[in-house]
VOTOR-412221 format. One record per residue (C-alpha): x, y, z; residue in one letter; residue number from 1. Coordinates in nm, 3 decimals, decimal comma. Example, Ala and Ser with C-alpha at 12.3 -4.5 7.8 and 13.67 -1.06 7.14 Angstrom:
2
+---------+---------+---------+--------+-----+
!      xx !      yy !      zz ! residu ! num !
+---------+---------+---------+--------+-----+
!   1,230 !  -0,450 !   0,780 !      A !   1 !
!   1,367 !  -0,106 !   0,714 !      S !   2 !
+---------+---------+---------+--------+-----+
***
This chain:
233
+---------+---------+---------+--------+-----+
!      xx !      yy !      zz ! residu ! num !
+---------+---------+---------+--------+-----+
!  -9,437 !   3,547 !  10,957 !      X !   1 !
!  -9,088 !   3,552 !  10,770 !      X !   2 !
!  -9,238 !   3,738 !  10,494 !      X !   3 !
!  -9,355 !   3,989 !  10,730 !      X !   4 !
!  -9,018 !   4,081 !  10,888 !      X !   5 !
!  -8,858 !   4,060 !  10,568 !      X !   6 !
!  -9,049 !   4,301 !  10,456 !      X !   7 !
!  -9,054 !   4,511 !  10,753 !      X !   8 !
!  -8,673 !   4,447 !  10,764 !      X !   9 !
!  -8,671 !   4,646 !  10,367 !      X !  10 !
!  -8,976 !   4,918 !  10,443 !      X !  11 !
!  -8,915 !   4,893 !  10,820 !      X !  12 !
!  -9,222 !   4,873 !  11,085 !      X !  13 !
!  -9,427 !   5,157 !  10,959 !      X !  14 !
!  -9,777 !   5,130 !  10,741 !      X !  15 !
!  -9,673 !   5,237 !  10,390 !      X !  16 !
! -10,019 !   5,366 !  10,233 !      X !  17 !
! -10,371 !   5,486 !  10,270 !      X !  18 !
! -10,503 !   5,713 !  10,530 !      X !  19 !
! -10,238 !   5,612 !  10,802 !      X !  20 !
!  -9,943 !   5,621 !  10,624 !      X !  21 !
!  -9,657 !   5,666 !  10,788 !      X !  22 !
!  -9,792 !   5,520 !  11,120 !      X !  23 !
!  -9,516 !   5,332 !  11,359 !      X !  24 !
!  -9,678 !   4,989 !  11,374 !      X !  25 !
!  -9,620 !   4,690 !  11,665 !      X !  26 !
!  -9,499 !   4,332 !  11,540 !      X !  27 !
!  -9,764 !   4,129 !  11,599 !      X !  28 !
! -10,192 !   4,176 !  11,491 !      X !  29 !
! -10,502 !   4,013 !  11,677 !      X !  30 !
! -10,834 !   3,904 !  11,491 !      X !  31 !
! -10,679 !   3,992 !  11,128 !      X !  32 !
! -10,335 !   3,941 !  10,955 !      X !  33 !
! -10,056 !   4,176 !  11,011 !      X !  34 !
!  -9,925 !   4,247 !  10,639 !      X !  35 !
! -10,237 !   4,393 !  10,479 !      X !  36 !
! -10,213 !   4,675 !  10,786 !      X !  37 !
!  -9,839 !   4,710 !  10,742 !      X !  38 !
!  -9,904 !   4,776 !  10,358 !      X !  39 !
! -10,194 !   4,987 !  10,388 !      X !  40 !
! -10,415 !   4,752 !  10,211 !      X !  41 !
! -10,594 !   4,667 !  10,448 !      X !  42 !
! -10,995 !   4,682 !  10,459 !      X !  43 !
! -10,876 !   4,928 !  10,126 !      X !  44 !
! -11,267 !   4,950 !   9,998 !      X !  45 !
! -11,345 !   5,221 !  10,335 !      X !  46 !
! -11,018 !   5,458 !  10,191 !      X !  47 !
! -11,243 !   5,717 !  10,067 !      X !  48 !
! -11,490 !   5,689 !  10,407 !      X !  49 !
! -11,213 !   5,720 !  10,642 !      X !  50 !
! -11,005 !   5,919 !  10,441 !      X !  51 !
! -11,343 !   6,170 !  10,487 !      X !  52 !
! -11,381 !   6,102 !  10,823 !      X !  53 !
! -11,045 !   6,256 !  10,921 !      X !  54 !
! -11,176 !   6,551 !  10,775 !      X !  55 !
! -11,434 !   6,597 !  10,994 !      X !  56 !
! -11,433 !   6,747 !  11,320 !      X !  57 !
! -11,566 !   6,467 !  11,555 !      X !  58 !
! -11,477 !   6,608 !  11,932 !      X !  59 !
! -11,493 !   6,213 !  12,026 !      X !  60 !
! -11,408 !   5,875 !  11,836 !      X !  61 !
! -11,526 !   5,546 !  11,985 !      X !  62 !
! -11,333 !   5,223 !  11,871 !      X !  63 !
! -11,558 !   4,933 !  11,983 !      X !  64 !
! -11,327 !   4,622 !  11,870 !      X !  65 !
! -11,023 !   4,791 !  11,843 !      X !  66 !
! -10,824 !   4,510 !  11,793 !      X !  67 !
! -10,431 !   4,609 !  11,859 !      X !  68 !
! -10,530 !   4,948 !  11,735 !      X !  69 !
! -10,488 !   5,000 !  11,379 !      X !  70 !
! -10,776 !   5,268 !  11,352 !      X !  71 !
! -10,767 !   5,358 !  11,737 !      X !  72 !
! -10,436 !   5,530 !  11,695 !      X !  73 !
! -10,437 !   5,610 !  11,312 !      X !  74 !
! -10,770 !   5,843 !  11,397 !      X !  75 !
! -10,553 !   5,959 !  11,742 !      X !  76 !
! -10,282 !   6,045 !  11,550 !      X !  77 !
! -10,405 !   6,199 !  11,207 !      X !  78 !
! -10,718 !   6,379 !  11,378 !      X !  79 !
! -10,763 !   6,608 !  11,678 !      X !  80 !
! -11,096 !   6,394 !  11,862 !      X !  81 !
! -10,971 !   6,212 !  12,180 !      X !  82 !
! -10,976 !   5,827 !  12,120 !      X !  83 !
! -11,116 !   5,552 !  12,369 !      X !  84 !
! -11,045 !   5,234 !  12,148 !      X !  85 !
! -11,274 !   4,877 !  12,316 !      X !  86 !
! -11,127 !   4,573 !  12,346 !      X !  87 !
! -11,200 !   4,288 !  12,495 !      X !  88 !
! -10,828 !   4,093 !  12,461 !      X !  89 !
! -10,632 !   4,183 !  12,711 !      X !  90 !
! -10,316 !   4,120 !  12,457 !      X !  91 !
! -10,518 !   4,366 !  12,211 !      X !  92 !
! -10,505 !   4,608 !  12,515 !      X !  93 !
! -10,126 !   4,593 !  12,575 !      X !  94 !
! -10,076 !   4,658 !  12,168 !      X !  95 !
! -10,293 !   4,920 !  12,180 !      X !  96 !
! -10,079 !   5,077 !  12,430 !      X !  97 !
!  -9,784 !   5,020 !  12,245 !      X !  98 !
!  -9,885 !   5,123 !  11,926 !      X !  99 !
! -10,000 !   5,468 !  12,080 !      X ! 100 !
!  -9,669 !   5,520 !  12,309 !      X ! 101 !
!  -9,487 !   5,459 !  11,996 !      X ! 102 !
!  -9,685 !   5,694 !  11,766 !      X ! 103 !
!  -9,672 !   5,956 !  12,069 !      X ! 104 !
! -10,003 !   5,962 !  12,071 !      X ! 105 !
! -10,029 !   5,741 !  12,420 !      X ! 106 !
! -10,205 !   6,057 !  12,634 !      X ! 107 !
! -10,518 !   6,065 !  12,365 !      X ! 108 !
! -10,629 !   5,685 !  12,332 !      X ! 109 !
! -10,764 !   5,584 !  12,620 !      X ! 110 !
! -10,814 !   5,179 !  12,637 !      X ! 111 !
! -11,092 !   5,012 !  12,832 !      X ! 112 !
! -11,242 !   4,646 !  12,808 !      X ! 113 !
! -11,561 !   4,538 !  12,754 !      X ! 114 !
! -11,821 !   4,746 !  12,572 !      X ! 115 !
! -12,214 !   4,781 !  12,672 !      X ! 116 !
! -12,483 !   4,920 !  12,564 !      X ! 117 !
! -12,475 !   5,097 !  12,903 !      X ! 118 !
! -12,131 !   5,281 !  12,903 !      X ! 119 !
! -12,143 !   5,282 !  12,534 !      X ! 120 !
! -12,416 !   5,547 !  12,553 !      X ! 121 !
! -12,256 !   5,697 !  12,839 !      X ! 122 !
! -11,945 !   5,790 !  12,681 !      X ! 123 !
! -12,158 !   5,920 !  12,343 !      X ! 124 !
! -12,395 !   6,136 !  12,556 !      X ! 125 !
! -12,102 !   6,291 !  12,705 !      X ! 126 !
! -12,004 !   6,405 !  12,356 !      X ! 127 !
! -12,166 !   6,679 !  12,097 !      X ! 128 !
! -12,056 !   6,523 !  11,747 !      X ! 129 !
! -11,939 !   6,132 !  11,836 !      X ! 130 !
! -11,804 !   5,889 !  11,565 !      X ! 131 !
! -11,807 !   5,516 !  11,655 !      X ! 132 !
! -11,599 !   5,321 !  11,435 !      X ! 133 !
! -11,729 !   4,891 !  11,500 !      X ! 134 !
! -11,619 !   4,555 !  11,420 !      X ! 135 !
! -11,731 !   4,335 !  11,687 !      X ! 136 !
! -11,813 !   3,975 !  11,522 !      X ! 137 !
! -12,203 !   4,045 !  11,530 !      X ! 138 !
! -12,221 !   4,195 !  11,862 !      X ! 139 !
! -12,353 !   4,493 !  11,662 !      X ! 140 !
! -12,705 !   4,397 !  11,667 !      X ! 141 !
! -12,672 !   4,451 !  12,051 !      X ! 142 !
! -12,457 !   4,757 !  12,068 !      X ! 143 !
! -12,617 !   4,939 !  11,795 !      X ! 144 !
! -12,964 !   4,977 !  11,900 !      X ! 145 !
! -13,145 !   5,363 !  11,939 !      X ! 146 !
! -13,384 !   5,229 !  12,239 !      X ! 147 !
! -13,108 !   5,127 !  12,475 !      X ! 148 !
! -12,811 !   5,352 !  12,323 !      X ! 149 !
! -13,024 !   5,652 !  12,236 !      X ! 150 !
! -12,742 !   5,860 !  12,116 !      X ! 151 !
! -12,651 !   5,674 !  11,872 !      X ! 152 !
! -12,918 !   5,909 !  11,721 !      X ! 153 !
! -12,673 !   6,181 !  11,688 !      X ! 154 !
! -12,364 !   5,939 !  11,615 !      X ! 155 !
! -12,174 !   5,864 !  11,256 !      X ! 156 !
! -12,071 !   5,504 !  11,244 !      X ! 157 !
! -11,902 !   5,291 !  11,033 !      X ! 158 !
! -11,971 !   4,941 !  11,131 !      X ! 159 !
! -11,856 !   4,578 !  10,994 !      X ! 160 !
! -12,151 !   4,354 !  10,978 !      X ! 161 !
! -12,167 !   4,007 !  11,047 !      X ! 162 !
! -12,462 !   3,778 !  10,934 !      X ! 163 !
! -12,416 !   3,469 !  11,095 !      X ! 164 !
! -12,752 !   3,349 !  11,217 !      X ! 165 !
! -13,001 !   3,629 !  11,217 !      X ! 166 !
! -13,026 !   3,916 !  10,931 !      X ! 167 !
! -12,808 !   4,194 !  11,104 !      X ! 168 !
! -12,875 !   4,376 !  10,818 !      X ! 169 !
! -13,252 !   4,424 !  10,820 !      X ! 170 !
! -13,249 !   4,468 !  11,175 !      X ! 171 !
! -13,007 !   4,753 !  11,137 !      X ! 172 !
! -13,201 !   4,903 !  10,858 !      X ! 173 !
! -13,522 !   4,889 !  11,013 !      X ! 174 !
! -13,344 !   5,069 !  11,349 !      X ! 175 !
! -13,193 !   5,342 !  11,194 !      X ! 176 !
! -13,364 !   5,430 !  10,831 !      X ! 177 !
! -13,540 !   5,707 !  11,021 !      X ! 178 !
! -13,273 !   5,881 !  11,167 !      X ! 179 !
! -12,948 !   5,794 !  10,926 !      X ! 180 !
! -12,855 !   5,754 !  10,592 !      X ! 181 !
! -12,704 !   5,451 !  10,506 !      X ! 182 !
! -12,432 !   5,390 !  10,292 !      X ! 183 !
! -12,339 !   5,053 !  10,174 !      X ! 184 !
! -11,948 !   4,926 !  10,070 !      X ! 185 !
! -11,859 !   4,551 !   9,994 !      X ! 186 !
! -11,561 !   4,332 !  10,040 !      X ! 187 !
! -11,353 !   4,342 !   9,693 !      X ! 188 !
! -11,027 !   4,091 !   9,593 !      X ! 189 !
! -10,702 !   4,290 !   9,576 !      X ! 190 !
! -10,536 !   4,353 !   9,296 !      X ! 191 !
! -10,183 !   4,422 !   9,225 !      X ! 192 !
! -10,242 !   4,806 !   9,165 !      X ! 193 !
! -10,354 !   4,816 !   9,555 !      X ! 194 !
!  -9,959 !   4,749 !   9,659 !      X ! 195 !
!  -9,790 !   5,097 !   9,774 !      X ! 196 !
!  -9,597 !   5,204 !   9,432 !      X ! 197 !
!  -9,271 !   5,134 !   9,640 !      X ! 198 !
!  -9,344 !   4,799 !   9,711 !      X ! 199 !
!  -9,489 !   4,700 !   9,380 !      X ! 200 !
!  -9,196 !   4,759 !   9,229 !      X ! 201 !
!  -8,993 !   4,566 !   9,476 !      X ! 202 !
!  -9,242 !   4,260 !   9,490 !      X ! 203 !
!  -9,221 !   4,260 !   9,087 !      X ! 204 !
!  -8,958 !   3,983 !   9,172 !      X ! 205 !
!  -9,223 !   3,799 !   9,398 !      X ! 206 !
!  -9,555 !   3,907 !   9,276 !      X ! 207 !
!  -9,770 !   3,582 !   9,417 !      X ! 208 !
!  -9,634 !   3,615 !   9,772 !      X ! 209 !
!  -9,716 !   4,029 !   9,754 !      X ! 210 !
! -10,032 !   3,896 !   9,645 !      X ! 211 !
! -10,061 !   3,681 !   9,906 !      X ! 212 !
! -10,009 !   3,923 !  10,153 !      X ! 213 !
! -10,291 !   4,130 !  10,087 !      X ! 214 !
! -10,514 !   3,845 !  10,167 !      X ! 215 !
! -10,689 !   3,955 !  10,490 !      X ! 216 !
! -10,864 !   3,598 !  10,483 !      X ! 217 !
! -11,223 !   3,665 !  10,535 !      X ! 218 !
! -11,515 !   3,520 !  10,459 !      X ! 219 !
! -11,680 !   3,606 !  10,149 !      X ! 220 !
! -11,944 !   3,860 !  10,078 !      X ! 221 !
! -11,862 !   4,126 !  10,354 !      X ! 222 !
! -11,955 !   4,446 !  10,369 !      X ! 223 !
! -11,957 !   4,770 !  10,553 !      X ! 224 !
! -12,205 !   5,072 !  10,665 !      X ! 225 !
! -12,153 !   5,427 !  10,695 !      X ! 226 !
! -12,456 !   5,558 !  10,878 !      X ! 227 !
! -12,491 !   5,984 !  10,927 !      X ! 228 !
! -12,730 !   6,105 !  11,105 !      X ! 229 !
! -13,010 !   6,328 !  10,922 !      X ! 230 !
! -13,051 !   6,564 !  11,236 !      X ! 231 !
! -12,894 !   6,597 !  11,604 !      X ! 232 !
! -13,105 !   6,475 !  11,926 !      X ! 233 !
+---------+---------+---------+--------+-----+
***
C-alpha cells in the first residue's frame, strides 16, 4: 500500500492509460489490487474489446460485479448509455458512489445489490441494444442462461469465466452458439512495455516493484468472452 500512494502521490489519484484514462479514481479496490487499475494495466488483454465497446451505441450498460466501479463509471463517463453497476459488497457500493460523484458522473450509475436472473432480465427487456459487462466468481453459469434471462438473446456481453467445479465453458457454449458469436481472449503476464510511457520512464529506477505492480494476482489460465448477438429477439 506505500507503493500505491507513492505513486499516486507522483501521478496523483487518476488512471494513467487505456480506455479510462484520465478517470478520478478512490483509494482503496475490492476483489482485485488497486495499482494495475490506477496504471491502466489492468485486465490490459480486453483494451481493444472495450476500447470497441465505447464505440458503440448501447442505450443501457449492466455491470453485474462491479466491484468499486472501475468499468461502472469508466463506461458512465466515456459513453452516453446510463449505467446500473451490481454489487453485492456493501463497501463496493459506497466506492462506487464515490468514484461516480467524483468523476461527475454520480446522476448516470445507478448502484443496486444483488443480481438475479429475475431483475437481471427485467432491466435488459426494458432496453433495445443492452451490454452486460460480468465478473461474478462463477455465478455466470446462473445469470447467463437464455431460458430464464431470455434477453440475453439480444444482449453483447463480455463475461470473466470461472471454472471451478463444473465446465462453465461448455455450458456457456452450448447456451449461446445459436444465437452469439463467441470470441475468446486469455489471461497474458505483463510486460514492461504495458507501463504508461510516463511511468516507465520513472519506474526505470525501480523496474521489479513497477513490475510488481502490474500483478493483478490471479489464478492462472483465465480468460474472457465477448458474445454478439447474430440477430435481435
Amino acid at each position: 500500500m506505500r507503493s500505491v500512494h507513492l505513486y499516486a502521490a507522483i501521478f496523483g489519484w487518476r488512471v494513467q492509460s487505456g480506455p479510462f484514462r484520465g478517470l478520478r479514481y478512490v483509494d482503496e479496490s475490492i476483489c482485485s489490487t488497486l495499482a494495475p487499475k490506477l496504471l491502466g494495466t489492468y485486465e490490459r488483454e480486453l483494451v481493444p474489446w472495450v476500447d470497441a465497446l465505447l464505440r458503440e451505441s448501447f442505450d443501457l450498460v449492466i455491470n453485474v460485479g462491479a466491484a468499486e466501479g472501475y468499468y461502472a463509471v469508466g463506461f458512465a463517463q466515456r459513453g452516453h448509455a446510463p449505467v446500473v453497476a451490481f454489487e453485492m459488497e456493501a463497501a463496493g457500493r459506497e466506492l462506487i458512489a464515490r468514484l461516480a460523484a467524483c468523476n461527475g458522473v454520480g446522476q448516470r450509475v445507478e448502484i443496486a445489490g444483488s443480481c438475479g436472473p429475475v431483475n437481471l432480465n427485467a432491466r435488459l427487456e426494458a432496453a433495445d441494444r443492452p451490454l452486460v459487462i460480468m465478473d461474478v466468481e462463477g455465478y455466470e453459469t446462473t445469470l447467463l442462461d437464455p431460458k430464464s434471462v431470455p434477453g440475453l438473446r439480444r444482449t453483447v456481453i463480455l463475461v470473466e469465466l470461472h471454472e471451478f467445479t463444473e465446465s462453465v465453458v461448455e455450458i456457456l457454449e452450448a447456451r449461446f452458439r445459436g444465437s452469439h458469436t463467441i470470441v475468446e481472449c486469455r489471461a497474458r503476464s505483463r510486460v514492461w512495455s504495458d507501463l504508461p510511457r510516463p511511468v516507465r520512464l520513472f519506474g526505470l529506477l525501480a523496474r521489479a516493484r513497477f513490475m510488481a505492480a502490474m500483478d493483478e494476482r490471479r489464478p492462472t489460465g483465465m480468460r474472457w468472452w465477448l458474445l454478439r448477438p447474430l440477430y435481435s429477439a
